[in-house]
C-alpha positions in Angstrom: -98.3 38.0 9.3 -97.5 39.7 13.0 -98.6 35.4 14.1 -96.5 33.9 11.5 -93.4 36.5 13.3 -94.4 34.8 16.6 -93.9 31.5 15.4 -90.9 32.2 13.1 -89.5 34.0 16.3 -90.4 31.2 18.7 -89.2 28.4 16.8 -85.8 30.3 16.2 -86.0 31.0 20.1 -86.6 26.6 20.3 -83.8 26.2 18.4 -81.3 28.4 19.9 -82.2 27.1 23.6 -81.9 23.8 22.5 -78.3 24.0 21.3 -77.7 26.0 24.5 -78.8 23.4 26.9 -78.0 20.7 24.7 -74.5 22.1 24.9 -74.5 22.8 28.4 -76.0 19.3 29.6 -73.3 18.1 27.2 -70.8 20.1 28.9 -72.3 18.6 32.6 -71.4 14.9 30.9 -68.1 14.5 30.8 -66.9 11.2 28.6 -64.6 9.1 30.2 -62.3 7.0 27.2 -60.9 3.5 28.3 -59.2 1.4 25.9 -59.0 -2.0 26.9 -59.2 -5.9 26.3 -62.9 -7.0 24.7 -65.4 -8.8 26.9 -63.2 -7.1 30.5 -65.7 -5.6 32.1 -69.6 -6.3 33.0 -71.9 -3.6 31.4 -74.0 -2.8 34.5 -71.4 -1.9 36.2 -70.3 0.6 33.6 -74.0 1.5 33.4 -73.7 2.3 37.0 -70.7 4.1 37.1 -72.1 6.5 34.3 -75.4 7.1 36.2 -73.6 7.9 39.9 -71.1 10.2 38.0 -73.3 11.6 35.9 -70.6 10.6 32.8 -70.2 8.7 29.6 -67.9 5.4 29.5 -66.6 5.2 25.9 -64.6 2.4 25.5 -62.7 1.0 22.3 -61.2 -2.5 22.3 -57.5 -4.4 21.6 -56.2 -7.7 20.8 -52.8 -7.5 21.9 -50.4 -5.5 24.1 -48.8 -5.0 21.1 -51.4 -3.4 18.8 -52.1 -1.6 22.0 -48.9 0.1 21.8 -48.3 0.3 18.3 -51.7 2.3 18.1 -50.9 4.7 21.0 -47.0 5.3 19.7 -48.6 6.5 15.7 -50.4 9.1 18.1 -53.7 7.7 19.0 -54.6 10.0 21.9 -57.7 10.9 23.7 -57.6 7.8 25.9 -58.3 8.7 29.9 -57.8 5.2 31.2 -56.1 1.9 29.7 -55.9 -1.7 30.9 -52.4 -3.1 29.4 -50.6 -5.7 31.3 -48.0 -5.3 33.3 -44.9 -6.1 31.2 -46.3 -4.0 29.3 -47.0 -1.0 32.2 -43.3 -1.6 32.5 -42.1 -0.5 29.3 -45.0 2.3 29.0 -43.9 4.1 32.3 -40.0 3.8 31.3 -41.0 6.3 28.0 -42.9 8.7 30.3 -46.0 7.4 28.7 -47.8 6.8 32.4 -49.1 9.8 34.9 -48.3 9.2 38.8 -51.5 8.4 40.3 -53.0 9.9 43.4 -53.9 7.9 46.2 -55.5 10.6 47.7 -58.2 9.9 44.8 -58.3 5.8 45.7 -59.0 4.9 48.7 -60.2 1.9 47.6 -56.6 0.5 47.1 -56.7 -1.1 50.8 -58.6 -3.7 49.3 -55.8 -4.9 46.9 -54.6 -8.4 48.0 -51.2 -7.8 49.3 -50.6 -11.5 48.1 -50.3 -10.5 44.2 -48.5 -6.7 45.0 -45.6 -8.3 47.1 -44.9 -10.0 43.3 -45.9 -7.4 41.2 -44.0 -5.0 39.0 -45.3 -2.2 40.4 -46.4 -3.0 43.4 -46.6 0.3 45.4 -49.1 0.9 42.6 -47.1 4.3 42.2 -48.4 4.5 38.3 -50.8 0.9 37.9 -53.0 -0.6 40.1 -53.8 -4.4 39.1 -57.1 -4.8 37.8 -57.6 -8.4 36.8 -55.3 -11.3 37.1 -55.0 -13.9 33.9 -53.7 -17.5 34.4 -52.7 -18.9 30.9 -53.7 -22.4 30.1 -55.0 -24.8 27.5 -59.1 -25.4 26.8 -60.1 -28.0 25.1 -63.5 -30.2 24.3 -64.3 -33.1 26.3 -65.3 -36.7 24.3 -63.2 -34.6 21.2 -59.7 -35.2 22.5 -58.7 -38.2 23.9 -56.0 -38.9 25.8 -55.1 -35.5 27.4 -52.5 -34.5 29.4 -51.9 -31.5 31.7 -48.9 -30.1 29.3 -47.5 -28.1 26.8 -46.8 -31.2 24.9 -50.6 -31.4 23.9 -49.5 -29.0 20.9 -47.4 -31.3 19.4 -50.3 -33.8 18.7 -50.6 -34.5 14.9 -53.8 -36.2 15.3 -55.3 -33.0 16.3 -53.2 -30.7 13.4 -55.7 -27.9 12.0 -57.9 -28.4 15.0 -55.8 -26.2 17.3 -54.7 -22.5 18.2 -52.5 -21.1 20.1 -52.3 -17.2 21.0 -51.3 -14.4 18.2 -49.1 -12.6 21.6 -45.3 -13.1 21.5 -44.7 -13.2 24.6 -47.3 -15.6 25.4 -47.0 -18.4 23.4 -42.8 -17.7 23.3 -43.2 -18.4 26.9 -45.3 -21.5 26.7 -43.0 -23.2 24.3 -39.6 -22.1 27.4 -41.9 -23.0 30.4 -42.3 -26.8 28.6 -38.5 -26.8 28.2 -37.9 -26.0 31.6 -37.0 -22.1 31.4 -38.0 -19.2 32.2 -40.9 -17.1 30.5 -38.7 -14.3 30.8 -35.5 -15.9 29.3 -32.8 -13.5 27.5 -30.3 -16.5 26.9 -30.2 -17.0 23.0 -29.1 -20.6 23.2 -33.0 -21.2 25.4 -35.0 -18.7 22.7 -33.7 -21.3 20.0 -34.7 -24.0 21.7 -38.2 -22.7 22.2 -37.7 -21.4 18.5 -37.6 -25.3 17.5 -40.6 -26.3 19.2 -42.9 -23.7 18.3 -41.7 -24.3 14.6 -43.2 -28.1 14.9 -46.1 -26.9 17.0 -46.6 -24.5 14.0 -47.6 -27.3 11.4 -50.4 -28.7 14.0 -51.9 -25.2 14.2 -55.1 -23.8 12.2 -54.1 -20.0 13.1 -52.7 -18.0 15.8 -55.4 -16.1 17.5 -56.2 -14.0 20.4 -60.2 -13.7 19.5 -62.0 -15.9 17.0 -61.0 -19.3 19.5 -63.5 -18.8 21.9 -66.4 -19.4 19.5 -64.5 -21.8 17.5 -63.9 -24.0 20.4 -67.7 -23.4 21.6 -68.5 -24.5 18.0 -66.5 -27.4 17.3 -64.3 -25.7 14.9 -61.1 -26.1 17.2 -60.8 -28.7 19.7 -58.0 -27.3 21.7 -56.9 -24.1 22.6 -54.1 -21.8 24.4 -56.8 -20.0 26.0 -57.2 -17.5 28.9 -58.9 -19.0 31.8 -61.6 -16.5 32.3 -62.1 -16.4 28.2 -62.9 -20.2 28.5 -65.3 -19.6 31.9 -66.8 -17.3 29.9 -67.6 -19.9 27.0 -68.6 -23.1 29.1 -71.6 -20.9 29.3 -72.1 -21.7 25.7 -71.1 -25.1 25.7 -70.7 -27.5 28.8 -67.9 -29.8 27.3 -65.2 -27.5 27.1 -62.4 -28.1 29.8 -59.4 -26.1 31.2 -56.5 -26.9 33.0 -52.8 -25.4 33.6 -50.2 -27.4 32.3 -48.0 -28.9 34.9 -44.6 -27.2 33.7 -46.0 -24.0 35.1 -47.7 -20.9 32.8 -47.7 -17.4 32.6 -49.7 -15.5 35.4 -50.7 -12.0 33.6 -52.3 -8.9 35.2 -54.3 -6.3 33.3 -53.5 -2.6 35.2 -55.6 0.1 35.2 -53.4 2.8 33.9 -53.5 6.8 33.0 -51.5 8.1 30.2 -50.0 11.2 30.4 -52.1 12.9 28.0 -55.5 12.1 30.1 -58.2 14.6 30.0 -60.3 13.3 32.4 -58.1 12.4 35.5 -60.3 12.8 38.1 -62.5 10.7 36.4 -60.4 8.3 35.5 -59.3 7.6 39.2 -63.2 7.4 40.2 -63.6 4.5 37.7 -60.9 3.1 38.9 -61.3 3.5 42.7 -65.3 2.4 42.0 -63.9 -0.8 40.0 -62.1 -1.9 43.7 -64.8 -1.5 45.7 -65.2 -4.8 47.1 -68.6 -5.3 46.0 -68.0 -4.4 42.2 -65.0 -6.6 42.2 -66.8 -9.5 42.9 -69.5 -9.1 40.6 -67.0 -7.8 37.7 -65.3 -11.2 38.6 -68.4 -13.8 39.0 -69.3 -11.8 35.4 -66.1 -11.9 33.0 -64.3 -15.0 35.5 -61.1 -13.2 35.7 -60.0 -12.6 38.9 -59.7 -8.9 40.7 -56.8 -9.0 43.2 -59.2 -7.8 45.4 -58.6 -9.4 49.0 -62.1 -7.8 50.5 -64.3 -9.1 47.3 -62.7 -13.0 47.7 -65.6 -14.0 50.5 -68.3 -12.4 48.4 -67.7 -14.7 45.2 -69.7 -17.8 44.2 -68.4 -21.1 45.5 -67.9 -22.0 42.0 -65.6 -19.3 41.3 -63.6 -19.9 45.0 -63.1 -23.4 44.2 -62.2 -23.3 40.8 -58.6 -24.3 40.3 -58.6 -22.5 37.0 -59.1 -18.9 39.3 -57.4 -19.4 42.6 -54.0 -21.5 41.2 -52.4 -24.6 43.2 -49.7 -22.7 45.3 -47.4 -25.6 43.7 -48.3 -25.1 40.5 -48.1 -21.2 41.0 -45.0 -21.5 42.6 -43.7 -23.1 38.8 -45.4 -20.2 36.9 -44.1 -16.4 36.0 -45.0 -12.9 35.5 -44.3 -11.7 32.5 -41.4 -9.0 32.9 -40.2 -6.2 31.0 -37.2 -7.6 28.8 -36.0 -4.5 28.1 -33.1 -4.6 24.6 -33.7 -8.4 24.8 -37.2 -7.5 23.8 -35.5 -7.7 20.5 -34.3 -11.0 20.4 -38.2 -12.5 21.0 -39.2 -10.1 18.4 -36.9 -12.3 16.1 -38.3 -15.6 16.7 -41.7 -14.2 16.3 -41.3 -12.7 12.7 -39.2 -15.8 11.9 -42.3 -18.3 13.6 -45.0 -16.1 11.6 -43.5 -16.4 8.1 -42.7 -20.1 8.7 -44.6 -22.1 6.2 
């Protein structure tokens, strides 16, 4: 009986140390939370980051600046680091939704390429530092579509009507249907949003869906032959399939960045400015780059990428055709009037 004590005792003693040090080494792990864009980031690298900081990377995925922000503003919270883009830093920052970040923590920003933060929003990177740059273009499958040319215009094609998507972002594909009319992406003249308004209206009939996700294996499958696509979403898919093309349509598109932001409510800020000086260290920047083919404003990591990603047009613009294309910006109350011909463009039959 005295033995059976023993083990009863021992087993209890088992137990007891094992929540103890399961809670301490859980306690020695702190869990870093990123919300960001699917497919933005390389594994190993995150892999790394954990095993150097002795940490855990959650991270939980969005489709849209929107959702994003609709998410956060119900009262999502728990998130130490997010990757919005900018117009949408803008508007996040102006509702005290964005901590101040400490350079003191990042030294890694003397790698940022001066280039991109002489046009960015924020470009003492008081509260965002750039993390990838997006150029916005159309994809589309080579030997499927004849007769292509570099423009917006390829979404009014009949011939191709239920073959083709275009982006489920307001801003985005508002601003496609203004840069093909000649104005600006960030337009607040009614009389221009109605002109825009009309276009995407006809565009509308030729469309199977709008869709931020689902048209990258689509056009890898066949389903869609032509896509308003993110340039390193298709790089990413002529992995899959060889035939898919990209270019930037010659009226000029919109140049996004994704920031690497802290809300206010962060409980892991240290952290969060570790991942996010570790994700500009010239090295990691490349190969985050050459992985996901979006492009880190990174000046120190640009000798260290592939040829193939240096020469591709797609990545490093034509300064005359960047010199036609736009940031989004922060609207501000004008916000509303895009918000307008979006509902009105979505209920369209």
């Amino acid at each position: 009986m005295e033995n059976g004590n023993r083990i009863v005792r021992g087993a209890a003693f088992a137990l007891l140390a094992g929540l103890f040090f399961g809670a301490a080494c859980g306690r020695s792990r702190p869990v870093l939370s990123v919300y960001t864009w699917s497919d933005f980031i390389k594994p190993e690298i995150v892999a790394r980051f954990e095993r150097e900081q002795g940490c855990r990377v959650v991270i939980d995925t969005f489709e849209s600046n929107e959702a994003m922000y609709a998410k956060l503003r119900a009262g999502a919270s728990g998130y130490d680091l997010l990757m919005p883009s900018s117009y949408m830093v803008s508007l996040m920052q102006a509702q005290g939704l964005l901590a101040r970040l400490d350079h003191a923590l990042l030294p890694n920003l003397v790698h940022v390429d001066p280039e991109y933060l002489a046009m960015a929003v924020d470009g003492a990177m008081d509260h965002s530092v750039p993390y990838m740059i997006t150029n916005t273009g159309i994809a589309y499958l080579d030997g499927r579509v004849s007769d292509v040319a570099p423009s917006w215009r390829m979404f009014g094609r009949t011939d191709l009507r239920g073959r083709m998507t275009m982006f489920n972002d307001m801003r985005e594909t508002i601003g496609a249907a203004l840069k093909l009319l000649g104005h600006s992406i960030n337009s607040t003249d009614p009389a221009e949003l109605a002109e825009a308004e009309a276009v995407l209206l006809e565009w509308k009939k030729n469309l199977a869906k709008f869709d931020n996700e689902q048209y990258k294996l689509g056009l890898a499958s066949g389903e869609f032959l032509l896509v308003h696509a993110w340039s390193g979403d298709i790089f990413q898919v002529r992995r899959e399939n060889p035939a898919v093309r990209f270019f930037i349509p010659e009226e000029g598109t919109v140049i996004s960045c994704d920031d690497l932001v802290v809300p206010t409510d962060a409980r892991e800020v240290r952290l969060a400015h570790a991942f996010i000086n570790y994700l500009h260290d010239p090295a990691v920047a490349a190969e985050n780059t050459a992985f996901i083919y979006f492009l880190c404003p990174n000046k120190d990591s640009y000798p260290l990428l592939p040829a193939e990603i240096r020469d591709n047009p797609g990545i490093f613009m034509d300064p005359k055709l960047r010199a036609r294309s736009e940031i989004i910006g922060d609207i501000g109350a004008a916000n509303a009037l895009y918000v307008a011909v979006w509902d009105r463009l979505k209920a369209a039959r």
